[in-house]
PDBQT receptor file of N, H, CA, C and O in Angstrom, charges set to zero:
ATOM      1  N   UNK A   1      19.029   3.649   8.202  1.00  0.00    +0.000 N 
ATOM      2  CA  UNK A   1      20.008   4.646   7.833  1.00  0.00    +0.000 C 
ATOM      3  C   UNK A   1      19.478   6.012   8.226  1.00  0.00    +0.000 C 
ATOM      4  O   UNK A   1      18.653   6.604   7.529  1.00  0.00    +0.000 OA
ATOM      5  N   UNK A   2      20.002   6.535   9.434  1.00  0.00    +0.000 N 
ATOM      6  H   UNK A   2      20.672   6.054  10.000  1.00  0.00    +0.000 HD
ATOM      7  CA  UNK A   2      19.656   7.988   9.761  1.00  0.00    +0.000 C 
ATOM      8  C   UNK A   2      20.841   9.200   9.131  1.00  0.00    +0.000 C 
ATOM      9  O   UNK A   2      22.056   9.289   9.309  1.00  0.00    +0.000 OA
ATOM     10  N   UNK A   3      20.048   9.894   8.479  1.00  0.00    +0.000 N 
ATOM     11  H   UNK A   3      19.061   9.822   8.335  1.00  0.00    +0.000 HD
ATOM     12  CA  UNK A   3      21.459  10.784   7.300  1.00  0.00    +0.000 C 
ATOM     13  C   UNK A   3      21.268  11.792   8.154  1.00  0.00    +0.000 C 
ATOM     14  O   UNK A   3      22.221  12.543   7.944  1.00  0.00    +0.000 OA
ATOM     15  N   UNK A   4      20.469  12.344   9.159  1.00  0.00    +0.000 N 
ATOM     16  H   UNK A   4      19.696  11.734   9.330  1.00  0.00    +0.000 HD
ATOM     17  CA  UNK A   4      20.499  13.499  10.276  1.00  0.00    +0.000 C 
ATOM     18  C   UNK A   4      20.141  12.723  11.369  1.00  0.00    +0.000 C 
ATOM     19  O   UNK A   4      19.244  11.885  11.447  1.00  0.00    +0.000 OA
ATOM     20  N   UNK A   5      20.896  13.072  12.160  1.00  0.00    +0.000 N 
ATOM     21  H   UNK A   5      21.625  13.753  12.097  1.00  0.00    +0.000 HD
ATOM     22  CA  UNK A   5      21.060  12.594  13.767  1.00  0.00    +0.000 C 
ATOM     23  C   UNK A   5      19.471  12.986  14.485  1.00  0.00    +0.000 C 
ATOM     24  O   UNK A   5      18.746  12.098  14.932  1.00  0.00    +0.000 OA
ATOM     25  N   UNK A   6      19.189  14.068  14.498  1.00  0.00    +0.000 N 
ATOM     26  H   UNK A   6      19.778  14.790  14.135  1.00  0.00    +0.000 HD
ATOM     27  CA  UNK A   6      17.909  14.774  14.484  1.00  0.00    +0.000 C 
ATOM     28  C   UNK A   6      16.745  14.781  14.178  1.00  0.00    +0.000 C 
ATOM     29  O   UNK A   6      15.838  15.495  14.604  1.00  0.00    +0.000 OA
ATOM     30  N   UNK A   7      16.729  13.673  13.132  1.00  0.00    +0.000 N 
ATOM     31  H   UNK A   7      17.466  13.093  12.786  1.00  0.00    +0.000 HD
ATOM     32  CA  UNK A   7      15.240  13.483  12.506  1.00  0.00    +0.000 C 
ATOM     33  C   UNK A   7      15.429  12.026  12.315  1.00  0.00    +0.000 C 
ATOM     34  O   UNK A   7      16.492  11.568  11.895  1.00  0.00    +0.000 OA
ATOM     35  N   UNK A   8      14.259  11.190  12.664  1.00  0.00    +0.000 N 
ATOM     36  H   UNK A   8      13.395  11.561  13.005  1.00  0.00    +0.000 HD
ATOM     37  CA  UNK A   8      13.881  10.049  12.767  1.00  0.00    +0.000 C 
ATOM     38  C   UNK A   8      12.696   9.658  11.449  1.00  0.00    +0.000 C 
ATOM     39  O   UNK A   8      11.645  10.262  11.664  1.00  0.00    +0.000 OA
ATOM     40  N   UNK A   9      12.652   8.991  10.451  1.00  0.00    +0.000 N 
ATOM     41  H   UNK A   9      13.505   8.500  10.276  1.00  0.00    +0.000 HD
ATOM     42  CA  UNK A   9      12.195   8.781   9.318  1.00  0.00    +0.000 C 
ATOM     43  C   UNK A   9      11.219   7.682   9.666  1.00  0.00    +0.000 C 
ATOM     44  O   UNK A   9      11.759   6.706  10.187  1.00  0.00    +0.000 OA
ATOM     45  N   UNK A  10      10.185   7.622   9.537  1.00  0.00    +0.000 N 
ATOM     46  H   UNK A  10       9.747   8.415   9.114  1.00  0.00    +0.000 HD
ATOM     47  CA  UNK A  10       8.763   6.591   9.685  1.00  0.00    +0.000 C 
ATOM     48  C   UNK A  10       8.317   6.169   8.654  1.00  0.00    +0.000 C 
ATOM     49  O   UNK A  10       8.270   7.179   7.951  1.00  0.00    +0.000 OA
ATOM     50  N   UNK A  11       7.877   5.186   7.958  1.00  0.00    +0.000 N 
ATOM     51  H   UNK A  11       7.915   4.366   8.529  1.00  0.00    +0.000 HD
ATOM     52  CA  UNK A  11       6.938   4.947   6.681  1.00  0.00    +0.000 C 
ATOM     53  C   UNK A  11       5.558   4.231   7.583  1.00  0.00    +0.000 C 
ATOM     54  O   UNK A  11       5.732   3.292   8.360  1.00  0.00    +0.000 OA
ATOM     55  N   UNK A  12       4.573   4.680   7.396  1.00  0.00    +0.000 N 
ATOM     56  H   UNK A  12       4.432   5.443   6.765  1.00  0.00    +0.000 HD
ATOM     57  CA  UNK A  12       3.538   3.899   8.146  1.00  0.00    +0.000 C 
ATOM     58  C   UNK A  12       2.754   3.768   6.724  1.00  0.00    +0.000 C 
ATOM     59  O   UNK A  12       1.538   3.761   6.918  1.00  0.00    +0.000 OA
ATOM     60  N   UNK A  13       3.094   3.667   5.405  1.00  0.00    +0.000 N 
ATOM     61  H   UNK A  13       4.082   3.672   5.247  1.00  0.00    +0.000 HD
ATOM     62  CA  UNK A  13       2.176   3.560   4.608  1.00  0.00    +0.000 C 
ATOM     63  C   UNK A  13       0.711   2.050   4.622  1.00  0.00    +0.000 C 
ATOM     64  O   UNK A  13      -0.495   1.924   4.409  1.00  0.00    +0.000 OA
ATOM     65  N   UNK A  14       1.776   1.316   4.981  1.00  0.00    +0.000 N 
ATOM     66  H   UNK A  14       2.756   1.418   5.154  1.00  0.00    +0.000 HD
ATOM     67  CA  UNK A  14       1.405  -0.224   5.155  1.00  0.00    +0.000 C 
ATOM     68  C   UNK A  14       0.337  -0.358   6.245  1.00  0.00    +0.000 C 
ATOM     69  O   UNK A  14      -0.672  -1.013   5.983  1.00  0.00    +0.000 OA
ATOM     70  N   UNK A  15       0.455   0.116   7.246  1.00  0.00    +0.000 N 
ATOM     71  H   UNK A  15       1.275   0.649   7.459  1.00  0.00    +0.000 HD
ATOM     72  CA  UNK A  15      -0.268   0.325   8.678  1.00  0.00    +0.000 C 
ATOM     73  C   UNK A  15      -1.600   1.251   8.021  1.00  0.00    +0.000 C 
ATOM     74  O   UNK A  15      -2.632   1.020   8.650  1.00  0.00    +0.000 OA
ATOM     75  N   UNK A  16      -1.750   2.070   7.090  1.00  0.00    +0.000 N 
ATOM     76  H   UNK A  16      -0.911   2.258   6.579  1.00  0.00    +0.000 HD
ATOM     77  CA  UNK A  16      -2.371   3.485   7.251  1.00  0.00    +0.000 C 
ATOM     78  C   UNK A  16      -3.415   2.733   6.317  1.00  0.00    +0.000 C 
ATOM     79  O   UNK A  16      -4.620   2.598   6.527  1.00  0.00    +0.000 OA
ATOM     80  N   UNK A  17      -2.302   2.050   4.704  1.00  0.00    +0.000 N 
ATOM     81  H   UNK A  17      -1.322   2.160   4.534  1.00  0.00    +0.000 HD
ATOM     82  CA  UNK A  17      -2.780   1.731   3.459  1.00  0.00    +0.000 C 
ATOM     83  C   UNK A  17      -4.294   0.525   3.790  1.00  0.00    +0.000 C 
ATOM     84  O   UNK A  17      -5.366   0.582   3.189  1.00  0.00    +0.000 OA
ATOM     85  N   UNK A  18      -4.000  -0.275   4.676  1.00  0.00    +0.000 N 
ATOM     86  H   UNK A  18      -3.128  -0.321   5.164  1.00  0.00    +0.000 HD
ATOM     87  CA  UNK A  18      -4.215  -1.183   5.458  1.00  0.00    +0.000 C 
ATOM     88  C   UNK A  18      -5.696  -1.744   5.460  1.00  0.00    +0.000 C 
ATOM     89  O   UNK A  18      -6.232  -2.852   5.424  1.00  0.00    +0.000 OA
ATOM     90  N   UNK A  19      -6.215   0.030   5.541  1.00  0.00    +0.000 N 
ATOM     91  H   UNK A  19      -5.779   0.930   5.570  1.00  0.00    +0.000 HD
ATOM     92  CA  UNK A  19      -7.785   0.473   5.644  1.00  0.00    +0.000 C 
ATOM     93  C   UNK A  19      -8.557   0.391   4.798  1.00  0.00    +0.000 C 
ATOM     94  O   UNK A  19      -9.771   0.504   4.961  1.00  0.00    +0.000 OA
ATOM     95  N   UNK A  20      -7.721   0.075   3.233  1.00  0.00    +0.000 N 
ATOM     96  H   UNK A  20      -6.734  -0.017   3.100  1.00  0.00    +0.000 HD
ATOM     97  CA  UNK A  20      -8.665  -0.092   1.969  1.00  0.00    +0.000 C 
ATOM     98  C   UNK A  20      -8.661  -1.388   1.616  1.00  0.00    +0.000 C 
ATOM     99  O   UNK A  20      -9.511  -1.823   0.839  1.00  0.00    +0.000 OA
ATOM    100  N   UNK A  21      -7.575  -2.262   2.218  1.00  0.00    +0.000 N 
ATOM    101  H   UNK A  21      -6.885  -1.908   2.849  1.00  0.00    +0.000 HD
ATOM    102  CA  UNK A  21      -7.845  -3.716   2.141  1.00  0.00    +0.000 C 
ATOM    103  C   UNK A  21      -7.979  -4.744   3.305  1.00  0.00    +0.000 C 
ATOM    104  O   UNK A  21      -7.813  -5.963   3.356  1.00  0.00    +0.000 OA
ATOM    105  N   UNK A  22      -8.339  -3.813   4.211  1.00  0.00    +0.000 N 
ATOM    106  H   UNK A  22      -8.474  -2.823   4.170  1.00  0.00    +0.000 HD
ATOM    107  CA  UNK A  22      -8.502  -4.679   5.028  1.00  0.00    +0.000 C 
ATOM    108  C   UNK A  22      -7.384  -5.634   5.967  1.00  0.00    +0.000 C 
ATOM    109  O   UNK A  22      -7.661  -6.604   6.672  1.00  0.00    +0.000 OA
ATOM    110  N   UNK A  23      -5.996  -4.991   5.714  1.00  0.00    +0.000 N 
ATOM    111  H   UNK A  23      -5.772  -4.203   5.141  1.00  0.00    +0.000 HD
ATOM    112  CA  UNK A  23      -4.858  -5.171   5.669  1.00  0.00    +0.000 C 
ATOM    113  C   UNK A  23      -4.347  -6.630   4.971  1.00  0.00    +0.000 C 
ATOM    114  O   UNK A  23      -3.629  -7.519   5.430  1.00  0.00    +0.000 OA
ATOM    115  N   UNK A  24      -4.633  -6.572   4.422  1.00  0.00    +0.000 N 
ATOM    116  H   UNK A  24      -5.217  -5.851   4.049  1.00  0.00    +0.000 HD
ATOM    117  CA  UNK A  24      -4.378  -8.188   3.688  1.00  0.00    +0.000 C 
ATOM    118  C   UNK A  24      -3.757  -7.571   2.185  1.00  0.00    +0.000 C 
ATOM    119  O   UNK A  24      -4.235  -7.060   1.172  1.00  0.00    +0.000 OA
ATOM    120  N   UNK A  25      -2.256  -7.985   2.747  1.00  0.00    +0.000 N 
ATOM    121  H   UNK A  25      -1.868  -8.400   3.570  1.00  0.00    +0.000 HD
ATOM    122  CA  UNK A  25      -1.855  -7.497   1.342  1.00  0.00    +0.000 C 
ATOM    123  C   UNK A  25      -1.047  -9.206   1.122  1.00  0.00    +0.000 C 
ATOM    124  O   UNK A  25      -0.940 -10.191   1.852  1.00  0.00    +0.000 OA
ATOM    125  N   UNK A  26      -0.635  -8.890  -0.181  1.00  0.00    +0.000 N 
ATOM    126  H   UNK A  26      -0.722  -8.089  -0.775  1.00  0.00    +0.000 HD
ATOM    127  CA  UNK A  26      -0.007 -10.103  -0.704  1.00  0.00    +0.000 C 
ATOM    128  C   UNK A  26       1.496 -10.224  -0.254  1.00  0.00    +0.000 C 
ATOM    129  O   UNK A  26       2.226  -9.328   0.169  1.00  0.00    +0.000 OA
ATOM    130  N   UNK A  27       1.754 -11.451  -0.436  1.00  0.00    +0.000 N 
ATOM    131  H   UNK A  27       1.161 -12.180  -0.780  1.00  0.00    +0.000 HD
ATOM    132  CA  UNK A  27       3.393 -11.692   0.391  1.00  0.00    +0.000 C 
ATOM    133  C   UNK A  27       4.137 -10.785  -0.400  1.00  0.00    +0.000 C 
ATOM    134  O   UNK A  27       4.735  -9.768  -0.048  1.00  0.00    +0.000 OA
ATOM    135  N   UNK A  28       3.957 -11.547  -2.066  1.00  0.00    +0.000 N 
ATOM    136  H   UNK A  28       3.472 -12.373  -2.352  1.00  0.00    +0.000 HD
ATOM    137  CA  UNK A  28       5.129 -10.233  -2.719  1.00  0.00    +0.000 C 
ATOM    138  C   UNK A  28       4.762  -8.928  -2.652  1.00  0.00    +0.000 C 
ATOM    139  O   UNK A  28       5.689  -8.134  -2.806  1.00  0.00    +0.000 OA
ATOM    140  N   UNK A  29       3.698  -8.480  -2.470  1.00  0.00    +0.000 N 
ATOM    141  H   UNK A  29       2.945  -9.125  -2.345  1.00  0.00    +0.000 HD
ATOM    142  CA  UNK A  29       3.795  -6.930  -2.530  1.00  0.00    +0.000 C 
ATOM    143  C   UNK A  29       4.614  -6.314  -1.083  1.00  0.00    +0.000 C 
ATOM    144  O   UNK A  29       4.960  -5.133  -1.062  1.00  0.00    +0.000 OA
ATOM    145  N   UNK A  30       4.828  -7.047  -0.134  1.00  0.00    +0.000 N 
ATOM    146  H   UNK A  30       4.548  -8.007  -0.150  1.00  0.00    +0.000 HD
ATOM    147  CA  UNK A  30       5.044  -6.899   0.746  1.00  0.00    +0.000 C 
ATOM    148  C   UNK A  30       6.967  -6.681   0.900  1.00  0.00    +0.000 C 
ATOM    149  O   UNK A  30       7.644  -5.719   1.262  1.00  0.00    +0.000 OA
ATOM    150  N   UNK A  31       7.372  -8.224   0.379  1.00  0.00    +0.000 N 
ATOM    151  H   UNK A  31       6.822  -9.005   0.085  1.00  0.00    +0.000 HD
ATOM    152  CA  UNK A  31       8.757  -7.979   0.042  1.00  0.00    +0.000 C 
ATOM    153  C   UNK A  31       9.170  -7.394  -1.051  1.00  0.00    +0.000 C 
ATOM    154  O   UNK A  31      10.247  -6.798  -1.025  1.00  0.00    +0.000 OA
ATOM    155  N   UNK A  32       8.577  -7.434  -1.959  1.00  0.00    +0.000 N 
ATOM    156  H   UNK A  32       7.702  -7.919  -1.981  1.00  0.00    +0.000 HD
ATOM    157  CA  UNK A  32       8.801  -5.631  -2.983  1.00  0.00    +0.000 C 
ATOM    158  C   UNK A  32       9.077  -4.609  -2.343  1.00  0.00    +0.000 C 
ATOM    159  O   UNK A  32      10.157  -4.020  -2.345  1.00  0.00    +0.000 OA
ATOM    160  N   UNK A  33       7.604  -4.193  -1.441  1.00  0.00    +0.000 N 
ATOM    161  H   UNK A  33       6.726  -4.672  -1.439  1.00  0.00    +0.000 HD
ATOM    162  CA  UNK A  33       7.698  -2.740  -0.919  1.00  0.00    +0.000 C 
ATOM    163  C   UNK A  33       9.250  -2.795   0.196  1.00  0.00    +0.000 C 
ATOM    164  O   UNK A  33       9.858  -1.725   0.155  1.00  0.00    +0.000 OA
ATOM    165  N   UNK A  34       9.814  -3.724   0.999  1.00  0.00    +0.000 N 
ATOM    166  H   UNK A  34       9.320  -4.593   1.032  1.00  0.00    +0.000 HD
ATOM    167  CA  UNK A  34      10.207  -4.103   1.854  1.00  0.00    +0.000 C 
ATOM    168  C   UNK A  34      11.633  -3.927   1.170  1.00  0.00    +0.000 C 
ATOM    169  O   UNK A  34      12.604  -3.331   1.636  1.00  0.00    +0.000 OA
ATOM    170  N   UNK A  35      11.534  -4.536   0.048  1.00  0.00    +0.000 N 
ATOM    171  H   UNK A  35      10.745  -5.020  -0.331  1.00  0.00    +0.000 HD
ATOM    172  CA  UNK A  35      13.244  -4.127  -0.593  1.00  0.00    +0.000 C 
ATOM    173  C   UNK A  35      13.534  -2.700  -1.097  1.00  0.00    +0.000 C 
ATOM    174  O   UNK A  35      14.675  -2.241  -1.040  1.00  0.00    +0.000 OA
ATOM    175  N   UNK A  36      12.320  -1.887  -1.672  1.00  0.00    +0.000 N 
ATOM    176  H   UNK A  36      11.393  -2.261  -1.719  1.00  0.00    +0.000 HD
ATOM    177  CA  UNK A  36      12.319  -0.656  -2.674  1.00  0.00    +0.000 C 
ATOM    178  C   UNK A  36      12.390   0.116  -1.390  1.00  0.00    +0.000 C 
ATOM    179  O   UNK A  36      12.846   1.217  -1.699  1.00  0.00    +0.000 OA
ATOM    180  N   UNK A  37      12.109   0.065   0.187  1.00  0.00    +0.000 N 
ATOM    181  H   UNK A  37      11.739  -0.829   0.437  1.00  0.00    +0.000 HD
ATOM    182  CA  UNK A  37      11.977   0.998   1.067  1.00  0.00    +0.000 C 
ATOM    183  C   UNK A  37      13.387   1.258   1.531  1.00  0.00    +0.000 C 
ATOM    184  O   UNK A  37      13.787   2.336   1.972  1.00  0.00    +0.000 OA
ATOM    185  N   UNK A  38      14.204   0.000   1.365  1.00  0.00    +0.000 N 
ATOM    186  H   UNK A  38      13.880  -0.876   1.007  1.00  0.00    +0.000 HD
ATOM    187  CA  UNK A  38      15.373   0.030   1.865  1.00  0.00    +0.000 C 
ATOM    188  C   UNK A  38      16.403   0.989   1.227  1.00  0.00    +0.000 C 
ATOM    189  O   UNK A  38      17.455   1.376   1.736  1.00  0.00    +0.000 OA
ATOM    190  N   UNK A  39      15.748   1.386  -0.340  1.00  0.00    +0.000 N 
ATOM    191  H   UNK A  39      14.894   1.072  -0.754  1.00  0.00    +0.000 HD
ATOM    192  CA  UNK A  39      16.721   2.451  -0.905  1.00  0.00    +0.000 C 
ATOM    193  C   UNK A  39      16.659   3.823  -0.395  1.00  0.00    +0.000 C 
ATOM    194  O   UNK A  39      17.403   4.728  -0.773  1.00  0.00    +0.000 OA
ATOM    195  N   UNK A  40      15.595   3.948   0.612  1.00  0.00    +0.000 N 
ATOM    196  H   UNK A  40      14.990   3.214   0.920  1.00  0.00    +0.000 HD
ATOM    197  CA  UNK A  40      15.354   5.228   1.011  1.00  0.00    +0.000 C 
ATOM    198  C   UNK A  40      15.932   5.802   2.277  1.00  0.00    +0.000 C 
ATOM    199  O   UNK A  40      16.179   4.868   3.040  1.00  0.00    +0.000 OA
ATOM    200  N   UNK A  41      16.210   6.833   2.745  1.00  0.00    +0.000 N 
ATOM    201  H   UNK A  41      16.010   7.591   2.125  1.00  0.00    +0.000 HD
ATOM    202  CA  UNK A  41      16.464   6.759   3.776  1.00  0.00    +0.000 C 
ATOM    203  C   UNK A  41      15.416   7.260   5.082  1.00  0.00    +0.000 C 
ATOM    204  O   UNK A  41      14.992   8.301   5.585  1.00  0.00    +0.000 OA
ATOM    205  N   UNK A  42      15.322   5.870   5.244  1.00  0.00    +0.000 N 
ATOM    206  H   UNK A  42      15.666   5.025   4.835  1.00  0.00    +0.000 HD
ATOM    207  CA  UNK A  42      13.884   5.557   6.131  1.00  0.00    +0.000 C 
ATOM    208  C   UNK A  42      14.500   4.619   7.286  1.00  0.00    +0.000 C 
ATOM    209  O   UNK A  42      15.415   3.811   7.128  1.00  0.00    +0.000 OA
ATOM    210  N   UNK A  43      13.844   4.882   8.420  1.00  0.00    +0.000 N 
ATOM    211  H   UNK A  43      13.101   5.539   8.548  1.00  0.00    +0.000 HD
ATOM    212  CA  UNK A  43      14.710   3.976   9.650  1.00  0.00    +0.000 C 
ATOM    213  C   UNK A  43      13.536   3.399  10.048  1.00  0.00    +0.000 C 
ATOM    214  O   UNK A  43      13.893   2.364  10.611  1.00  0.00    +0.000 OA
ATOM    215  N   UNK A  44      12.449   3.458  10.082  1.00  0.00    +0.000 N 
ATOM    216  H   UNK A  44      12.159   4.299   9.624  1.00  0.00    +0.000 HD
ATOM    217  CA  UNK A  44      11.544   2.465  10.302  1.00  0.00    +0.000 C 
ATOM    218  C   UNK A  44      10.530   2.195   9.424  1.00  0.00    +0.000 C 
ATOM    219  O   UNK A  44       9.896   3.046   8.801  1.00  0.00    +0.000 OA
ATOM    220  N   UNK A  45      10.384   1.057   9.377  1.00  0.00    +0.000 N 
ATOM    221  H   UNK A  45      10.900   0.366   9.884  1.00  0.00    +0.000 HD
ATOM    222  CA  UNK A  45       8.794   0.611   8.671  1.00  0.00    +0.000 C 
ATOM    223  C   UNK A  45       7.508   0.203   9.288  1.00  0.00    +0.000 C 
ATOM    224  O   UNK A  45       7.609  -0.892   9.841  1.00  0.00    +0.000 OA
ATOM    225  N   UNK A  46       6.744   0.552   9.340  1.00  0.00    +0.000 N 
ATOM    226  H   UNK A  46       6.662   1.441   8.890  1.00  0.00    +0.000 HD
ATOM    227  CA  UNK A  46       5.717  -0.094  10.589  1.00  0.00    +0.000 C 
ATOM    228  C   UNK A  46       4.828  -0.727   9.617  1.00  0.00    +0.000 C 
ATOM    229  O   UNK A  46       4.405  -0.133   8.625  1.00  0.00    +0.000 OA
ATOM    230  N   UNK A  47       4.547  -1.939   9.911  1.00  0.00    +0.000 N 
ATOM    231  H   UNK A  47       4.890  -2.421  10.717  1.00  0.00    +0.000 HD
ATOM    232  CA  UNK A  47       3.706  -3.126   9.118  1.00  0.00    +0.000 C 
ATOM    233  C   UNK A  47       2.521  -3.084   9.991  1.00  0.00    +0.000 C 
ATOM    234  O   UNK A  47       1.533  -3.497   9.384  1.00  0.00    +0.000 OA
ATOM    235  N   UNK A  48       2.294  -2.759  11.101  1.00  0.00    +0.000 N 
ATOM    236  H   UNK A  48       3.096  -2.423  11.594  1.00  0.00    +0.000 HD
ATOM    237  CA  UNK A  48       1.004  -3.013  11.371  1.00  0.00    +0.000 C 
ATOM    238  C   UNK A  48       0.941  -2.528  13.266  1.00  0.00    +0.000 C 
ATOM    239  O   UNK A  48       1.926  -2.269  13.957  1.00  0.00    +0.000 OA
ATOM    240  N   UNK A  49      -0.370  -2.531  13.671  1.00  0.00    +0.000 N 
ATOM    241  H   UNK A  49      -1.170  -2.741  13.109  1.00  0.00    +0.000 HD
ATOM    242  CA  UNK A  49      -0.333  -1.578  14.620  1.00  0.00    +0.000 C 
ATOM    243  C   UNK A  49       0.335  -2.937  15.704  1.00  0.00    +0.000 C 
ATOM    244  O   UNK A  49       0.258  -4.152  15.522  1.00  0.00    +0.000 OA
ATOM    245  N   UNK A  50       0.925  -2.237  16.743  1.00  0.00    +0.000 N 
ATOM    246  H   UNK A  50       0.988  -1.249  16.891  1.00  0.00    +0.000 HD
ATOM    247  CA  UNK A  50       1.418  -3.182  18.304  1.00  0.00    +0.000 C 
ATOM    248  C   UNK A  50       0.300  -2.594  19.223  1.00  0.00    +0.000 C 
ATOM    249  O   UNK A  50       0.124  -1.428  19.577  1.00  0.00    +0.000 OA
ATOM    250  N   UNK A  51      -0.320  -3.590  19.475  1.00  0.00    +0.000 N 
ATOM    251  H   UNK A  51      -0.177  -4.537  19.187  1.00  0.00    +0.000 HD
ATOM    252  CA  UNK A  51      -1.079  -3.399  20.782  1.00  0.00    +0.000 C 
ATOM    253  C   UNK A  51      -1.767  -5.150  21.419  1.00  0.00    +0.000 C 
ATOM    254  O   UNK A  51      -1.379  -6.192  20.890  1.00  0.00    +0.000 OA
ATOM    255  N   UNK A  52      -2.643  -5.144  22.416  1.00  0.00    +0.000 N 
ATOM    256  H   UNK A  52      -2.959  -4.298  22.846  1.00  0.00    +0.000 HD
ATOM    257  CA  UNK A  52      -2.858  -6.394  22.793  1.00  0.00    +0.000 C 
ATOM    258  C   UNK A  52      -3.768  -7.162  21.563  1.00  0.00    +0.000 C 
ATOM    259  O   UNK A  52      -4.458  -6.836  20.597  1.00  0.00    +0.000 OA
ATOM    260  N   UNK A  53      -3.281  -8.459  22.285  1.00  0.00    +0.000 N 
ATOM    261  H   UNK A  53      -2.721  -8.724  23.070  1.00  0.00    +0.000 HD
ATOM    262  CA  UNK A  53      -3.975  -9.420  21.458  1.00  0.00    +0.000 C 
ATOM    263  C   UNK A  53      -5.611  -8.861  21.315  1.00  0.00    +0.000 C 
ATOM    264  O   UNK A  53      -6.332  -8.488  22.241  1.00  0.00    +0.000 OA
ATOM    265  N   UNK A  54      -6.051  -8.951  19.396  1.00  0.00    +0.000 N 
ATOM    266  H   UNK A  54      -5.465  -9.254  18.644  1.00  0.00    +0.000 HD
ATOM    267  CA  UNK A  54      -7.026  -8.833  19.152  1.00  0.00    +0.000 C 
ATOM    268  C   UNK A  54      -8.117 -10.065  19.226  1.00  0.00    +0.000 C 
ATOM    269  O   UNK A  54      -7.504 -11.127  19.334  1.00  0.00    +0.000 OA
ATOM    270  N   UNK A  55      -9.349 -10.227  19.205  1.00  0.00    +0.000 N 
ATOM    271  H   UNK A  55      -9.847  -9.364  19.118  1.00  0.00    +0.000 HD
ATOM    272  CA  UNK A  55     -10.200 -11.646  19.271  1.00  0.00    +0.000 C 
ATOM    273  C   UNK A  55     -10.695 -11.794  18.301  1.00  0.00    +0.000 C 
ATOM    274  O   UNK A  55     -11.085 -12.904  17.938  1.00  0.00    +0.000 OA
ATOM    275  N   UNK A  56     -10.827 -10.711  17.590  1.00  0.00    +0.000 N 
ATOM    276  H   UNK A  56     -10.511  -9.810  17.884  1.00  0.00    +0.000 HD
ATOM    277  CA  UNK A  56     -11.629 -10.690  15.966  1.00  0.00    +0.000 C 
ATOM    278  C   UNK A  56     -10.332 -10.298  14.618  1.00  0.00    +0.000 C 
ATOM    279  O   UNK A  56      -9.558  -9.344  14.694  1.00  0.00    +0.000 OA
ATOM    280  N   UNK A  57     -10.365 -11.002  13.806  1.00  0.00    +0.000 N 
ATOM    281  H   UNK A  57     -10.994 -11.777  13.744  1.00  0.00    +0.000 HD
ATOM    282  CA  UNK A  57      -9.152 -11.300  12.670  1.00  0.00    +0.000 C 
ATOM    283  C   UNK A  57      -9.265  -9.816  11.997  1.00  0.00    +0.000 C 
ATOM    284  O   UNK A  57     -10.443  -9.486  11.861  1.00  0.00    +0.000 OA
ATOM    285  N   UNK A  58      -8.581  -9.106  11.667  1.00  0.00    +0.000 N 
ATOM    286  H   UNK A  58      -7.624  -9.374  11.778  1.00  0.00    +0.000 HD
ATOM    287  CA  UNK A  58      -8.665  -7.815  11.211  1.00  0.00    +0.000 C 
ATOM    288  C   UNK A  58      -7.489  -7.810   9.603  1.00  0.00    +0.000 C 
ATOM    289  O   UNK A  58      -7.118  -6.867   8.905  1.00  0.00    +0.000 OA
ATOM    290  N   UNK A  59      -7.200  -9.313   9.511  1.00  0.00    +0.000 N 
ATOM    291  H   UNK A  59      -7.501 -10.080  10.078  1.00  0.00    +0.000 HD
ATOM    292  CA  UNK A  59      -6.048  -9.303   7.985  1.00  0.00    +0.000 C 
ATOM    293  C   UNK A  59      -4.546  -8.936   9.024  1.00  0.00    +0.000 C 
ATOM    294  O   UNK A  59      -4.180  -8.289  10.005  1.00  0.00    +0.000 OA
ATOM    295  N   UNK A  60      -4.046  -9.926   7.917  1.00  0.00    +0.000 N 
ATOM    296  H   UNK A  60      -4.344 -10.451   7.120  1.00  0.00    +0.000 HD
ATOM    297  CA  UNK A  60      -2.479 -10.304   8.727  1.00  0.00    +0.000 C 
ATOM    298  C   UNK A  60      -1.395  -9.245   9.151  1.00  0.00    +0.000 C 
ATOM    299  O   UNK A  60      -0.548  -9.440  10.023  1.00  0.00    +0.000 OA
ATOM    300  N   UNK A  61      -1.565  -7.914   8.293  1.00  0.00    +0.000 N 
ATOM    301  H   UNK A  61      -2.253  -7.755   7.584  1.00  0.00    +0.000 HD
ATOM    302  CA  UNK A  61      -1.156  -6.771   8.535  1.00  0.00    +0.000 C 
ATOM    303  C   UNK A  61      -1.683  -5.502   9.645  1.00  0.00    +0.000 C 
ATOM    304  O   UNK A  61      -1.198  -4.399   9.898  1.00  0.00    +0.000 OA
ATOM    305  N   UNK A  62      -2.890  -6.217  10.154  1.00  0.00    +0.000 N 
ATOM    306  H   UNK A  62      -3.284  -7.113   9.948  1.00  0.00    +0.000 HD
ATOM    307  CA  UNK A  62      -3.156  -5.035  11.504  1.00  0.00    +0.000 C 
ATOM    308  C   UNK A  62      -2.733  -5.752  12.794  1.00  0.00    +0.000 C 
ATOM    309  O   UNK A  62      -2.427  -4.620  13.168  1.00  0.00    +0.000 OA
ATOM    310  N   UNK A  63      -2.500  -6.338  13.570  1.00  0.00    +0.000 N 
ATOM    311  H   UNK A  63      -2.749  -7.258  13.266  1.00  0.00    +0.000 HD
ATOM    312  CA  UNK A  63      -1.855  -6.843  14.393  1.00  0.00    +0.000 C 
ATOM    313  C   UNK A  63      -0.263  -7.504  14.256  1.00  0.00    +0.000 C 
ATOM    314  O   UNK A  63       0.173  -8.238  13.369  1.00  0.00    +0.000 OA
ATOM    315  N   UNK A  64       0.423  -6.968  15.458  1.00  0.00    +0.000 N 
ATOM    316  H   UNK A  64       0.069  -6.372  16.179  1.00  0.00    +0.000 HD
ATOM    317  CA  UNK A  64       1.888  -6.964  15.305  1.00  0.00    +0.000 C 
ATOM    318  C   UNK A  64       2.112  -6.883  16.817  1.00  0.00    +0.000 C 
ATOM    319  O   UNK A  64       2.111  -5.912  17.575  1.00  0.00    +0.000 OA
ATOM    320  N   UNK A  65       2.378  -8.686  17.112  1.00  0.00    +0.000 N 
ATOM    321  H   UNK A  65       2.379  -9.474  16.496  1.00  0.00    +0.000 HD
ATOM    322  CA  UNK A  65       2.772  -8.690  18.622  1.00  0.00    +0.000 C 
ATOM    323  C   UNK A  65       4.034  -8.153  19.009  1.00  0.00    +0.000 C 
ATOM    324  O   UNK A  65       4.364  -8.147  20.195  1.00  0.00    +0.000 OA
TER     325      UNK A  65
């Protein structure tokens, strides 16, 4: 939901938060945060960084093919 044409809304909390657990968060905290974000007006969520395949496991939330 973009309420100004002009400004583009990001949440990278999840991506950022990531760093104190190692990104390993729990399923429900995940679809919690995932439903409570939707009341906001926020147009993207970023769960975790996009880049190439990693070789070393970094928790299910830092890689995002």
């Amino acid at each position: 939901m973009n309420v100004n044409n002009d400004l583009i809304l990001l949440d990278c909390s999840l991506r950022d938060g990531g760093y104190y657990n190692n990104w390993e968060f729990e399923e429900s905290f995940v679809d919690h945060y995932r439903k409570k974000i939707k009341t906001l007006p926020i147009d993207y969520l970023e769960i975790g960084y996009h880049n190439f395949t990693q070789k070393d496991y970094r928790g299910k939330y830092f890689f995002t093919p």
